[in-house]
Backbone as JSON Lines, residues from 0, in Angstrom:
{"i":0,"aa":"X","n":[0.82,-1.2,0.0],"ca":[0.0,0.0,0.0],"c":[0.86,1.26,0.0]}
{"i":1,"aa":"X","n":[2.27,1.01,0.22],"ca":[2.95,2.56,0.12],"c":[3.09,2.87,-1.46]}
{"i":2,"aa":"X","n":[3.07,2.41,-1.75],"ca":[2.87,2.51,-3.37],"c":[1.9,3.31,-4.04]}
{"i":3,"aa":"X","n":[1.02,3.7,-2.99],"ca":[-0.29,4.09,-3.86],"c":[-0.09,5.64,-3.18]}
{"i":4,"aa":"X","n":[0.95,6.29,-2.27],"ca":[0.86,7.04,-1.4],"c":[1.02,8.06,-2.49]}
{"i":5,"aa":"X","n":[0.6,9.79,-2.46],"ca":[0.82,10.62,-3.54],"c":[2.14,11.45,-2.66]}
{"i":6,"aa":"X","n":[2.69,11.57,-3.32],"ca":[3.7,12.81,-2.81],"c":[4.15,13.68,-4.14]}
{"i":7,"aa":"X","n":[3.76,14.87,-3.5],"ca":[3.64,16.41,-4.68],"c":[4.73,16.55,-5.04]}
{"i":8,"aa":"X","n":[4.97,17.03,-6.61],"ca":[6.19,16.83,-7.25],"c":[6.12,18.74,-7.09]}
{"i":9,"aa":"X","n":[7.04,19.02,-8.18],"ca":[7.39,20.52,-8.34],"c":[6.52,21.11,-8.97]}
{"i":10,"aa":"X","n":[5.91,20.49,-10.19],"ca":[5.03,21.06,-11.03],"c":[3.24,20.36,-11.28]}
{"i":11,"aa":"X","n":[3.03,21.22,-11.95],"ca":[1.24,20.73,-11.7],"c":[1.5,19.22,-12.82]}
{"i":12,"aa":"X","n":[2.06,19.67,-14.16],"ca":[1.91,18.34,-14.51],"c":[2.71,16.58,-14.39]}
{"i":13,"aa":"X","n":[3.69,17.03,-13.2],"ca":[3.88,15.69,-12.86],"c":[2.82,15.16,-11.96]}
{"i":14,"aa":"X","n":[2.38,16.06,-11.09],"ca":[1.28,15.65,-9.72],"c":[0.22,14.67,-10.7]}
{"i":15,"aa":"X","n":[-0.13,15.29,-12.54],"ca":[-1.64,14.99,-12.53],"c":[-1.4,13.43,-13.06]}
{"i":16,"aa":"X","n":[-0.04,13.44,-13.79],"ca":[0.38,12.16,-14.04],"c":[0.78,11.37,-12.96]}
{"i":17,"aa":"X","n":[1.11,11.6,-11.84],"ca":[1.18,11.36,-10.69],"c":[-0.53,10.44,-10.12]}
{"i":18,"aa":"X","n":[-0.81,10.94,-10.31],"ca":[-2.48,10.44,-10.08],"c":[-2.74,9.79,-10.94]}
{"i":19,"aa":"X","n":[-2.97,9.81,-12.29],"ca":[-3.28,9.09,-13.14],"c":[-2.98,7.56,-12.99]}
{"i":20,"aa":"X","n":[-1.67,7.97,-13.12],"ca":[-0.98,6.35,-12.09],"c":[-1.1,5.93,-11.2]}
{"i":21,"aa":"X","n":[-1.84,6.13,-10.39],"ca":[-1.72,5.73,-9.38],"c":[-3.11,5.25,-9.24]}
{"i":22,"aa":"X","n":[-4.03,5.68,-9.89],"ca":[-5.91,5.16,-10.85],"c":[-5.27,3.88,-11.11]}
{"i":23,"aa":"X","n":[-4.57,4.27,-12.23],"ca":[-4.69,2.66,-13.22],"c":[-3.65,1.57,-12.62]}
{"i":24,"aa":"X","n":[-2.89,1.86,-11.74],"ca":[-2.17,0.62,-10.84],"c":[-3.39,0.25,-10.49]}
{"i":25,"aa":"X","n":[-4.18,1.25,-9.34],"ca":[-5.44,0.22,-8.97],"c":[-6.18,-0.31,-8.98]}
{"i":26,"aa":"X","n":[-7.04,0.24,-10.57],"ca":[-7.57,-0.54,-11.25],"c":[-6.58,-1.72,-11.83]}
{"i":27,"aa":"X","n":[-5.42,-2.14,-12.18],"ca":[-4.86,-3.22,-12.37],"c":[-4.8,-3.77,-11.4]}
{"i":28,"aa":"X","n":[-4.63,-3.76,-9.94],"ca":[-4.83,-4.91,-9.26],"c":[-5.84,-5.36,-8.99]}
{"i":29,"aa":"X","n":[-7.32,-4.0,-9.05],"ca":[-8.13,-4.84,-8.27],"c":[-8.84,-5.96,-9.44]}
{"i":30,"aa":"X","n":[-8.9,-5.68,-10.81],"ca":[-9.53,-6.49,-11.65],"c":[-8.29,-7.58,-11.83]}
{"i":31,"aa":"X","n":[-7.1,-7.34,-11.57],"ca":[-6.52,-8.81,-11.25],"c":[-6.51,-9.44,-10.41]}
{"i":32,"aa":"X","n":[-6.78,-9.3,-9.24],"ca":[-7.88,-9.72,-8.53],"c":[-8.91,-10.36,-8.38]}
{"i":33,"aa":"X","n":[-9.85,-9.68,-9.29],"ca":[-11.05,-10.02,-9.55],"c":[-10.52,-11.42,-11.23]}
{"i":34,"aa":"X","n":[-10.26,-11.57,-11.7],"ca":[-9.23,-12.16,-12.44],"c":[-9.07,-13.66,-11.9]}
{"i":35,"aa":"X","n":[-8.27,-13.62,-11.02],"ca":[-7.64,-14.48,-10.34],"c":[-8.51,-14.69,-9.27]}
{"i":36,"aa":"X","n":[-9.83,-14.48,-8.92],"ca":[-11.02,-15.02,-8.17],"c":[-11.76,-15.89,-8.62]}
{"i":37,"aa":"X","n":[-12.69,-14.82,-9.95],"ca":[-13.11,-15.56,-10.69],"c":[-12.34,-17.31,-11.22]}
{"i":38,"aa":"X","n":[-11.15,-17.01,-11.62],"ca":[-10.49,-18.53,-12.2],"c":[-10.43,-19.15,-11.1]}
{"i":39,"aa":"X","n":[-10.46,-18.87,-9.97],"ca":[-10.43,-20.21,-8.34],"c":[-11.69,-20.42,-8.03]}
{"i":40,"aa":"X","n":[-12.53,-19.81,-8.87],"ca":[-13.96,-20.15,-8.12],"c":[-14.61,-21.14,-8.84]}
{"i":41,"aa":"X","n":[-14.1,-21.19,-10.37],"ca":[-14.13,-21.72,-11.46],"c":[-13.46,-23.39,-10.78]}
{"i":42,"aa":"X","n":[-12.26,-23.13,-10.79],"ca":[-11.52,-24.35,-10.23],"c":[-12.26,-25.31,-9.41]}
{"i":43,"aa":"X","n":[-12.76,-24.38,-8.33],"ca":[-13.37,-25.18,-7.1],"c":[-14.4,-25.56,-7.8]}
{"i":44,"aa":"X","n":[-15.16,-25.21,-8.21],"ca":[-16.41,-25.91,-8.67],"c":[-16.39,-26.56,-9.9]}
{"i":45,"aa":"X","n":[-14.95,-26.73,-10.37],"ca":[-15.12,-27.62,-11.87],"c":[-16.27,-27.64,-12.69]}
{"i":46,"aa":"X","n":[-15.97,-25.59,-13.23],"ca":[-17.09,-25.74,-13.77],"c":[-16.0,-24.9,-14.98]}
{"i":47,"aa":"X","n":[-16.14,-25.04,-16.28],"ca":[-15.47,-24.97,-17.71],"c":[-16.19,-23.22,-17.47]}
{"i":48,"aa":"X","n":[-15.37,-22.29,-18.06],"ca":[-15.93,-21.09,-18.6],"c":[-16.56,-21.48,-20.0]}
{"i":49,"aa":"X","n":[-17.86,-20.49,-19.93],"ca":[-18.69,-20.29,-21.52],"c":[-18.47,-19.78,-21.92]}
{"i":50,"aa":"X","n":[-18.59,-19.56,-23.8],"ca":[-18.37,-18.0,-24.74],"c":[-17.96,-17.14,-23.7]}
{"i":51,"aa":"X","n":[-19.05,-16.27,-23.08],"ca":[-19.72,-15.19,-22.55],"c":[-18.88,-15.07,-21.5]}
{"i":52,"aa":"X","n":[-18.25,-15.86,-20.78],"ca":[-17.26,-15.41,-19.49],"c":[-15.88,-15.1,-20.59]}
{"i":53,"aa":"X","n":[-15.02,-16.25,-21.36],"ca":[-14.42,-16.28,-21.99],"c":[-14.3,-14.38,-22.57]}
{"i":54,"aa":"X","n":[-15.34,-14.35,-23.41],"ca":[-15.05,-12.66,-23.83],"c":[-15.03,-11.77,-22.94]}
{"i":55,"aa":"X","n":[-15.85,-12.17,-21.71],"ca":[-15.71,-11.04,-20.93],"c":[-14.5,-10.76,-20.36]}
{"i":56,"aa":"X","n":[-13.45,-11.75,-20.05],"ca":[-11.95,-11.99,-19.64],"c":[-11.45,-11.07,-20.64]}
{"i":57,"aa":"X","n":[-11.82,-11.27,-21.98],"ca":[-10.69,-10.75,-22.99],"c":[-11.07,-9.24,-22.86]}
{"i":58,"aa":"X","n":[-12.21,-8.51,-22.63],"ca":[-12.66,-7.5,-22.54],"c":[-11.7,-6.82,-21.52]}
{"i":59,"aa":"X","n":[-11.61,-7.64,-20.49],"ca":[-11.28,-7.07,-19.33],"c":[-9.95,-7.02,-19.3]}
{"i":60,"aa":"X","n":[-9.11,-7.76,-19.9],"ca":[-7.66,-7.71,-20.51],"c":[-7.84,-6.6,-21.33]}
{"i":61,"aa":"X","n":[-8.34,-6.31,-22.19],"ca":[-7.75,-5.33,-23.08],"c":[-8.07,-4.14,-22.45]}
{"i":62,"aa":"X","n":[-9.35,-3.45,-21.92],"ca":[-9.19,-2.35,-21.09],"c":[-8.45,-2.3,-19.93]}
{"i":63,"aa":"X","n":[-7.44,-3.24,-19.49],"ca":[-6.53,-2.76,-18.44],"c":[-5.25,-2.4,-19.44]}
{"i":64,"aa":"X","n":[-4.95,-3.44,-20.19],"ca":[-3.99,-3.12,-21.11],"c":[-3.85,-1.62,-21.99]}
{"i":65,"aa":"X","n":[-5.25,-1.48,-22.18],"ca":[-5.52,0.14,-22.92],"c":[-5.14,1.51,-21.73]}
{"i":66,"aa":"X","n":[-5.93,0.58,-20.33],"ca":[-5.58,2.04,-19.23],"c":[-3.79,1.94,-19.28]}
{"i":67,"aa":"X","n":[-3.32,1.22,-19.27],"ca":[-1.77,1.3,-18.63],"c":[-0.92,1.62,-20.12]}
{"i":68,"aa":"X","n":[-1.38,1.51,-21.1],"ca":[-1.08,1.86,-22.4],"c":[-1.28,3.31,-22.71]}
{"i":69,"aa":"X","n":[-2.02,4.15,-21.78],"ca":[-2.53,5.31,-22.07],"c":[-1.56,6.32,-21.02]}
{"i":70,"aa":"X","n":[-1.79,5.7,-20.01],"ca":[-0.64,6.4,-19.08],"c":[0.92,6.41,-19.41]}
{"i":71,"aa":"X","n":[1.03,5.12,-19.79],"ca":[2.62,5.21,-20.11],"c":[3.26,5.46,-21.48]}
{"i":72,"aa":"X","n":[2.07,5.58,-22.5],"ca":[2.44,6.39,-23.62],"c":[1.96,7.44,-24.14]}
{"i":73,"aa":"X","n":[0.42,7.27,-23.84],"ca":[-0.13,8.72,-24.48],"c":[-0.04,9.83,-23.8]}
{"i":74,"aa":"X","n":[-0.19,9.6,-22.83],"ca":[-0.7,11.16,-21.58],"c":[0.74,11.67,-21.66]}
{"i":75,"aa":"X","n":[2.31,11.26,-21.43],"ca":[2.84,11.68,-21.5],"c":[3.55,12.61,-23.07]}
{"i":76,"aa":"X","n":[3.3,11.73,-23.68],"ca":[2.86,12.3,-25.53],"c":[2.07,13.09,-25.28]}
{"i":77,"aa":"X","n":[1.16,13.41,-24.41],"ca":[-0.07,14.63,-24.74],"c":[0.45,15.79,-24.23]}
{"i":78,"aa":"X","n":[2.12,15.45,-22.98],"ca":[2.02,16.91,-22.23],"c":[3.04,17.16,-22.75]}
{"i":79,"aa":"X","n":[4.12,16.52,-23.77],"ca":[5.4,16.95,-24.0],"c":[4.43,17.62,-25.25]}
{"i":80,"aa":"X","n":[3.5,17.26,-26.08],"ca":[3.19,18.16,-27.61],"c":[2.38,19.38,-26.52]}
{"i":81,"aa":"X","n":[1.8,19.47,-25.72],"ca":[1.07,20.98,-25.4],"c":[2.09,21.27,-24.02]}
């Protein structure tokens, strides 16, 4: 949890990237998390995922992949061009 602590940089736009990151770490753990629940709950009950869970996994992979893809390439691309 010290990881998630904010400490104020010099300027406004490290703080906001500062935050930003510190969103999408937590949304990456908690849906990995939720991730790695879902598949043990699965386990215990030997029960096969359907279509419909199946895509929803991939869904949920690619919008974490898109949040942490956005922080660590675009946003900073957005403040070095303005």
């Amino acid at each position: 949890m010290f990881a998630f602590q904010v400490h104020p940089y010099l300027n406004r736009g490290l703080n906001d990237f500062q935050r930003l990151a510190l969103v999408t770490q937590f949304i990456t753990c908690v849906s990995g998390m939720i991730y790695l629940m879902v598949g043990c709950l699965d386990e215990l009950n030997e029960v096969s995922p359907d279509r419909q869970a199946q895509g929803a996994s991939t869904v949920l992979t690619i919008v974490v992949f898109g949040l942490n893809w956005v922080t660590v390439v675009l946003y900073p691309a957005y403040r070095y061009i303005l």
